[in-house]
KOLMI-270626 format. One record per residue (C-alpha): residue number from 0; residue in one letter; z, y negated, x negated. Coordinates in steps of 0.25 Angstrom, whole numbers, plus 2048, in hexadecimal, padded with zeros to 3 digits. Layout:
// residues N
+-----+------+-----+-----+-----+
: seq : type :   Z :   Y :   X :
+-----+------+-----+-----+-----+
: NUM :    a :   Z :   Y :   X :
...
+-----+------+-----+-----+-----+
END
This chain:
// residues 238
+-----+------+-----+-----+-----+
: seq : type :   Z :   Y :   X :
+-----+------+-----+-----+-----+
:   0 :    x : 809 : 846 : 79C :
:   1 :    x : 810 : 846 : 7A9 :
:   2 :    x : 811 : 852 : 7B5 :
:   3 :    x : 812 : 850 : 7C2 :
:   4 :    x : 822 : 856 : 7C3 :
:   5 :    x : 826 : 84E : 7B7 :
:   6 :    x : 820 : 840 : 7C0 :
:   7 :    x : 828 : 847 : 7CD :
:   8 :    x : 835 : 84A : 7C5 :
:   9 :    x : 835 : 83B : 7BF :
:  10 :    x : 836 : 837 : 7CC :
:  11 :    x : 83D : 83F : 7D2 :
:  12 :    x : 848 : 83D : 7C7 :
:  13 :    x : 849 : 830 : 7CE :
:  14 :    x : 84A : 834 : 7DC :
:  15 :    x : 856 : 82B : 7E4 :
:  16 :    x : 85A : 831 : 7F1 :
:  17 :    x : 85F : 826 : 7F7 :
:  18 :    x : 854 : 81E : 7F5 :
:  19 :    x : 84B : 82A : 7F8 :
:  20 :    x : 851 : 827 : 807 :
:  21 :    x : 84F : 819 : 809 :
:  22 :    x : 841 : 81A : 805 :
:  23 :    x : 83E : 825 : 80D :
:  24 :    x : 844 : 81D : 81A :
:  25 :    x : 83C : 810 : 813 :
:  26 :    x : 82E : 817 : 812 :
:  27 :    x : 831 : 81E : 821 :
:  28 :    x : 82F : 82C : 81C :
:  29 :    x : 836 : 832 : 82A :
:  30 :    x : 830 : 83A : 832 :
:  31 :    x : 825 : 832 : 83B :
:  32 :    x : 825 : 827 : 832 :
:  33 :    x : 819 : 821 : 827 :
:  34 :    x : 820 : 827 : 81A :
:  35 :    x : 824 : 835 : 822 :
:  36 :    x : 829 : 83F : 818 :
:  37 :    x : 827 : 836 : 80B :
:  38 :    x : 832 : 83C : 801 :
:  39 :    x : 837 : 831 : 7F7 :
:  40 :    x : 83F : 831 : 7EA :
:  41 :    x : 845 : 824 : 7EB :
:  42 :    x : 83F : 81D : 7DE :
:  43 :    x : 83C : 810 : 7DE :
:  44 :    x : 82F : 809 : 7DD :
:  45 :    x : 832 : 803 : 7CE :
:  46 :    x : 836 : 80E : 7C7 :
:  47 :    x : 82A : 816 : 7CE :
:  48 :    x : 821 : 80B : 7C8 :
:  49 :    x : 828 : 80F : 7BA :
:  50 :    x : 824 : 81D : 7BB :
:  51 :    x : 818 : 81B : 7C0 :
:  52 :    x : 814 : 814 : 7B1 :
:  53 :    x : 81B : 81F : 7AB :
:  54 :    x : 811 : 828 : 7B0 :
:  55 :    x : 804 : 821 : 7B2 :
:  56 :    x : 7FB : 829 : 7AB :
:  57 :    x : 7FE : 835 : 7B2 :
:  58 :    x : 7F1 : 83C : 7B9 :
:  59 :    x : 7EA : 839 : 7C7 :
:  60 :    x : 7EE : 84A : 7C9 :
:  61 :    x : 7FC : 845 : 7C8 :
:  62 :    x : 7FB : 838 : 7CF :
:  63 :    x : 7F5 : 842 : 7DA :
:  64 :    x : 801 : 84A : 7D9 :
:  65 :    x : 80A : 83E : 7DB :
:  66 :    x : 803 : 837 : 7E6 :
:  67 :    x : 801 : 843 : 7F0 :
:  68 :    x : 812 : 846 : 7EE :
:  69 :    x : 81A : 845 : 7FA :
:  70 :    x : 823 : 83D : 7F2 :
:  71 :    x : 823 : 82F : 7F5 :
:  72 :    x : 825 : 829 : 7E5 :
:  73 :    x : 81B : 832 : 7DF :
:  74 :    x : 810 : 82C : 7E8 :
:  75 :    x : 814 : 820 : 7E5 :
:  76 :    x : 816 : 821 : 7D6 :
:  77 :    x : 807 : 827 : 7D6 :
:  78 :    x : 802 : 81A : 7DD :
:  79 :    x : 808 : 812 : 7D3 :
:  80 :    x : 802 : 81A : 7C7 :
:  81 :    x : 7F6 : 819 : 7CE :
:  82 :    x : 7F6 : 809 : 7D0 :
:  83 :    x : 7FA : 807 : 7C1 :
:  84 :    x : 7EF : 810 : 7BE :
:  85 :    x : 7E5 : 809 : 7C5 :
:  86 :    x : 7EA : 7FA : 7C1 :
:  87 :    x : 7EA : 7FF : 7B1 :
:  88 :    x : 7E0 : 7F5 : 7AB :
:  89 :    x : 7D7 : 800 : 7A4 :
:  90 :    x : 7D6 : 808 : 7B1 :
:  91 :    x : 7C7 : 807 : 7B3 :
:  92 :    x : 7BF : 807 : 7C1 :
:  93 :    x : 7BE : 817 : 7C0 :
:  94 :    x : 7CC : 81A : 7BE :
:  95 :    x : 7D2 : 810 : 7CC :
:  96 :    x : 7C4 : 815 : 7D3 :
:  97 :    x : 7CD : 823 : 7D1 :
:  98 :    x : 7D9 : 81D : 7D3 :
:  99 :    x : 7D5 : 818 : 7E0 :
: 100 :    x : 7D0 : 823 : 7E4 :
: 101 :    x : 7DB : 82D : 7E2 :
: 102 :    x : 7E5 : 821 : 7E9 :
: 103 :    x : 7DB : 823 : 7F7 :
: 104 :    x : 7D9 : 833 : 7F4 :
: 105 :    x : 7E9 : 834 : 7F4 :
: 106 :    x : 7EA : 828 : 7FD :
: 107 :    x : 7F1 : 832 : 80A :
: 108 :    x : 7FD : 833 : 7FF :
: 109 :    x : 800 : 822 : 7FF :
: 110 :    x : 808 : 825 : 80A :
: 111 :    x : 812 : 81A : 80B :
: 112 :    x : 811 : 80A : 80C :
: 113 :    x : 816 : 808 : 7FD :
: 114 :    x : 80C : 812 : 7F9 :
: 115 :    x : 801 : 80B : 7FF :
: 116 :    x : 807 : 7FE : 7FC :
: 117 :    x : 809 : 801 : 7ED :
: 118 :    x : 7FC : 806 : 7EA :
: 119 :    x : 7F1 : 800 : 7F3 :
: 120 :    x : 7EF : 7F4 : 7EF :
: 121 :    x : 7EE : 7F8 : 7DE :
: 122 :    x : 7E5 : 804 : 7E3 :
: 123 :    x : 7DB : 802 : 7ED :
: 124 :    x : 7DE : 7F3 : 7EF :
: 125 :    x : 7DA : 7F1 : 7E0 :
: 126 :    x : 7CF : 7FC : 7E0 :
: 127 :    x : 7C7 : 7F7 : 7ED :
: 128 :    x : 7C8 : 7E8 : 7E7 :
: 129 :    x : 7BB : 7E7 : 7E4 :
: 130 :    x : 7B5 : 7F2 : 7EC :
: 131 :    x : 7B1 : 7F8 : 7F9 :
: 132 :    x : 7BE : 7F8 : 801 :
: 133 :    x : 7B9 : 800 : 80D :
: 134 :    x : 7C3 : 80D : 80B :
: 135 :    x : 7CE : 800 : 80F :
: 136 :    x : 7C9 : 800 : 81C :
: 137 :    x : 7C8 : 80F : 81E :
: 138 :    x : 7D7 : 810 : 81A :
: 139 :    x : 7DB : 805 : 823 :
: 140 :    x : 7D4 : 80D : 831 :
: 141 :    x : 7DC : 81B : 82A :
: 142 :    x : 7E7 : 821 : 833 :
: 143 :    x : 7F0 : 822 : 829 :
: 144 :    x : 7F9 : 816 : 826 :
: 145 :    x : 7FA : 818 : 818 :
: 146 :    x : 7EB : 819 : 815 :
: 147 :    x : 7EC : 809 : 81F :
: 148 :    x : 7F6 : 803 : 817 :
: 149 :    x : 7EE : 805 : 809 :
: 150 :    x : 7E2 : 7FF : 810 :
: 151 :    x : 7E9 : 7F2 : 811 :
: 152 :    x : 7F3 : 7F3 : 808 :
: 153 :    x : 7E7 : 7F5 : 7FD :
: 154 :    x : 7E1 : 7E7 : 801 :
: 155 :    x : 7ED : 7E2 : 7FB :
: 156 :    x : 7E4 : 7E2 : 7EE :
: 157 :    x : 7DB : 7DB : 7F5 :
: 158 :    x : 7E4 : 7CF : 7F9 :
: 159 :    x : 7E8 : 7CC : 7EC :
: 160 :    x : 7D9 : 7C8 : 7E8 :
: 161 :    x : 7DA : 7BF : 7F3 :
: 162 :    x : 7D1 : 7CA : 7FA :
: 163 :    x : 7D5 : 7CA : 809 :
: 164 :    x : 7C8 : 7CF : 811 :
: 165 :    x : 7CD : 7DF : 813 :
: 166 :    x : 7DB : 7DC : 815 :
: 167 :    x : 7D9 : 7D4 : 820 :
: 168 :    x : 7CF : 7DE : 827 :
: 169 :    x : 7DA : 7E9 : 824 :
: 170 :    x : 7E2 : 7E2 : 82C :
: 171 :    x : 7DA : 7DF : 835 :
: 172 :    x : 7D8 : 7EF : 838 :
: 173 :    x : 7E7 : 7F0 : 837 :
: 174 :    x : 7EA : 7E7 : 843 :
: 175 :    x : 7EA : 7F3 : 84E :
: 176 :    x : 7F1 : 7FE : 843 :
: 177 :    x : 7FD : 802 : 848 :
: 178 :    x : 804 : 805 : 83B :
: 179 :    x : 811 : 7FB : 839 :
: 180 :    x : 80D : 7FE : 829 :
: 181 :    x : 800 : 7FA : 82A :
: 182 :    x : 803 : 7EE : 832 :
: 183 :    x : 80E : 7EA : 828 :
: 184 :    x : 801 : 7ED : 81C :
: 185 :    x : 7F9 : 7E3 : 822 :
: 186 :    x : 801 : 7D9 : 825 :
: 187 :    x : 807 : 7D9 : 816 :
: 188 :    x : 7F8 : 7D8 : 812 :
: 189 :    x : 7F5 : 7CD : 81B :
: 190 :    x : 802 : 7C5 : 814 :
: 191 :    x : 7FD : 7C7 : 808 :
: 192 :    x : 7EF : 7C1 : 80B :
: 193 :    x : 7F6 : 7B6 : 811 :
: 194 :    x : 7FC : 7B3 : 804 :
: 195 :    x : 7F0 : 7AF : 7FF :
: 196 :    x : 7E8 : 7AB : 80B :
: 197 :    x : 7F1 : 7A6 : 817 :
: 198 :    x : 7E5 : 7A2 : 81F :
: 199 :    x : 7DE : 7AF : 81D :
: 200 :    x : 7EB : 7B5 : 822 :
: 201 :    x : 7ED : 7AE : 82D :
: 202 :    x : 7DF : 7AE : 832 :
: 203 :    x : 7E1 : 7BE : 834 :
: 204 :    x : 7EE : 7BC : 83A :
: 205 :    x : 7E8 : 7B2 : 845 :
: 206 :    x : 7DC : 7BB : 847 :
: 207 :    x : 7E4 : 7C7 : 84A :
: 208 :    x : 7F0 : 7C2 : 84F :
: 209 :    x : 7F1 : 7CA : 85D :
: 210 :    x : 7ED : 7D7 : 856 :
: 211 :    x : 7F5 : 7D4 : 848 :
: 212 :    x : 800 : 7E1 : 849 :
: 213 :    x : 80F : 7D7 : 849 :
: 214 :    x : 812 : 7DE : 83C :
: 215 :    x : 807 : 7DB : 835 :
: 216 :    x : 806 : 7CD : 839 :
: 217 :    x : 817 : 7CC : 835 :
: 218 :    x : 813 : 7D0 : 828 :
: 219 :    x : 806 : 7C8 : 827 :
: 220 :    x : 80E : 7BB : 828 :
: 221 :    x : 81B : 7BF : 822 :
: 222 :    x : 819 : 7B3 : 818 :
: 223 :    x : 813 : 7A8 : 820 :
: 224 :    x : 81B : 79B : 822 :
: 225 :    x : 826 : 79F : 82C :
: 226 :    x : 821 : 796 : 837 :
: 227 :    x : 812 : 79C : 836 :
: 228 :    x : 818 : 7A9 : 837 :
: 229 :    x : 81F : 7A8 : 842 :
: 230 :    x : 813 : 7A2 : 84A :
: 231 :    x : 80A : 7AF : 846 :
: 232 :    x : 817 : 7B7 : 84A :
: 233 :    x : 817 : 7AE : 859 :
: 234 :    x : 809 : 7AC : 85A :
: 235 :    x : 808 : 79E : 85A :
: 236 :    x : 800 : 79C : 84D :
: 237 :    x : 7F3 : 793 : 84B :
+-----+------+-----+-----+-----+
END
């Protein structure tokens, strides 16, 4: 069985300055901006995906202990434990009820984009498949960016069932936020459905044209045919 300083000291063992630096200027951790004060080792995502099968049975206590840490790759290696742990084949309705829960109990500790991004579309995405998705739209009015990004982030899921209803009404609350990450979430979203329904896509576009946020709409049609997008960007659409 694993303790919490033995999880701590494995990673810190592979603490790298430098890189510890450029991901702190990446994640925006000064003072005033989204990540202020995140503290990073410098370890990259692969090798905490290896350690996070090392120590997947560990318990939710020191899940707990991992998540609510102010340093950056112990929250994140908690997530990926946790979405492994829900994906398992033999974890039953009970045990991702409870995972589910303790994801949006500790939710206030997701406090970064790749930490949403990472995490919300394996979690509640996959938990709220089939089920009452209002707590979505709760997250999506919150004040707090993070607790935004994994309402539409978690619609991801949704996406890939070719489910595109929630997305698209997300977005749609998300045309007067003024969070440049929120706009940049929503646009990727709308790509992504646009992948597998173009119409649909462009039907939102062309309904919401003169409130769609630029960044949003420069992420929505990152893939469209090169003319097409430049008449979305110009306004001369049909």
């Amino acid at each position: 069985m694993f303790n919490i300083n033995e999880i701590k000291n494995d990673l810190k063992s592979l603490q790298d300055p430098e890189k510890a630096r450029i991901h702190q200027k990446f994640f925006k951790t000064g003072k005033g901006e989204y990540g202020e004060g995140d503290i990073f080792l410098g370890i990259k995502v692969p090798v905490l995906r290896k350690k996070a099968k090392k120590y997947q049975t560990i318990s939710f206590s020191l899940i707990k202990k991992l998540i609510c840490s102010s340093i950056h790759e112990e929250r994140f290696l908690s997530l990926v434990i946790l979405i492994n742990k829900f994906s398992k084949k033999e974890t039953n309705e009970f045990k991702k009820k409870e995972i589910f829960d303790f994801y949006i109990k500790h939710k206030k500790y997701i406090n970064n984009w790749d930490l949403v991004d990472i995490s919300a579309p394996h979690i509640p995405g996959q938990w709220l498949i089939n089920k009452d998705r209002k707590i979505l739209y709760k997250l999506s009015k919150s004040l707090n960016l993070w607790d935004r990004r994994i309402a539409i982030i978690s619609t991801l899921y949704f996406i890939r069932q070719n489910d595109f209803n929630d997305t698209l009404k997300i977005c749609e609350i998300f045309l007067n936020d003024k969070q440049d990450l929120i706009h940049k979430a929503a646009g990727w979203m709308l790509r992504e459905i646009g992948k597998r329904d173009i119409k649909i896509e462009e039907n939102f576009l062309k309904k919401n044209y003169k409130k769609i946020p630029r960044t949003m709409l420069r992420y929505a049609i990152e893939r469209f045919p090169k003319e097409l997008r430049l008449s979305y960007l110009k306004n001369k659409f049909k």
